[in-house]
Structure formats: structure tokens, C-alpha cells
C-alpha positions, 0 to 999 in steps of 0.5 A, a space after each residue: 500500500 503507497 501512501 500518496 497524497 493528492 491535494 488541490 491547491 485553489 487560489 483567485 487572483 484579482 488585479 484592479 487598477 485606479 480608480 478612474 479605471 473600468 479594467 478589472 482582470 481576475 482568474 482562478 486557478 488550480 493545481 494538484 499535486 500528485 505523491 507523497 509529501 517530502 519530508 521536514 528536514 527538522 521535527 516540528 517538535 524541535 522547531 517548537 521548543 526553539 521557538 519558546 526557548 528563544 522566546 524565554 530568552 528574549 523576555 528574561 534578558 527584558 527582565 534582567 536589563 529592566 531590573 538592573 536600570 530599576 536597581 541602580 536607580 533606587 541605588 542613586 537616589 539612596 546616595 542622594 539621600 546619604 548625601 543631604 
């Protein structure tokens, strides 16, 4: 038993110029392909977990660089404080 896949792909395409313009061009079209699909070069698991993971990273580099400016300004305004 193969394990082929037939699928139709569908689109519409609609060109409309300016508007003082009576040309409106459009067409459809449809394409089916035949056989199995190739497959993905990386698992979409992986693909997944690396989308998070940088995601995370970015967030939590956000939050170190937030905290450290929230941190050295207490710090300043504390020294203002011990210097009056």
C-alpha cells in the first residue's frame, strides 16, 4: 500500500487598477499535486521548543536589563539621600 497524497491547491487572483479605471482582470486557478509529501528536514517538535526557548530568552534578558536600570536607580537616589 503507497501512501500518496493528492491535494488541490485553489487560489483567485484579482488585479484592479485606479480608480478612474473600468479594467478589472481576475482568474482562478488550480493545481494538484500528485505523491507523497517530502519530508521536514527538522521535527516540528524541535522547531517548537526553539521557538519558546528563544522566546524565554528574549523576555528574561527584558527582565534582567529592566531590573538592573530599576536597581541602580533606587541605588542613586539612596546616595542622594546619604548625601543631604
Amino acid at each position: 500500500m503507497c501512501n500518496y497524497s493528492h491535494t488541490k491547491y485553489y487560489s483567485s487572483f484579482v488585479l484592479t487598477s485606479s480608480p478612474t479605471s473600468f479594467c478589472k482582470l481576475s482568474t482562478e486557478f488550480a493545481v494538484q499535486v500528485y505523491g507523497a509529501l517530502p519530508k521536514a528536514a527538522t521535527p516540528p517538535l524541535r522547531i517548537v521548543i526553539s521557538t519558546c526557548g528563544i522566546g524565554l530568552g528574549v523576555l528574561a534578558a527584558g527582565f534582567i536589563v529592566h531590573w538592573c536600570k530599576f536597581k541602580k536607580g533606587n541605588n542613586e537616589e539612596e546616595q542622594k539621600d546619604q548625601d543631604l
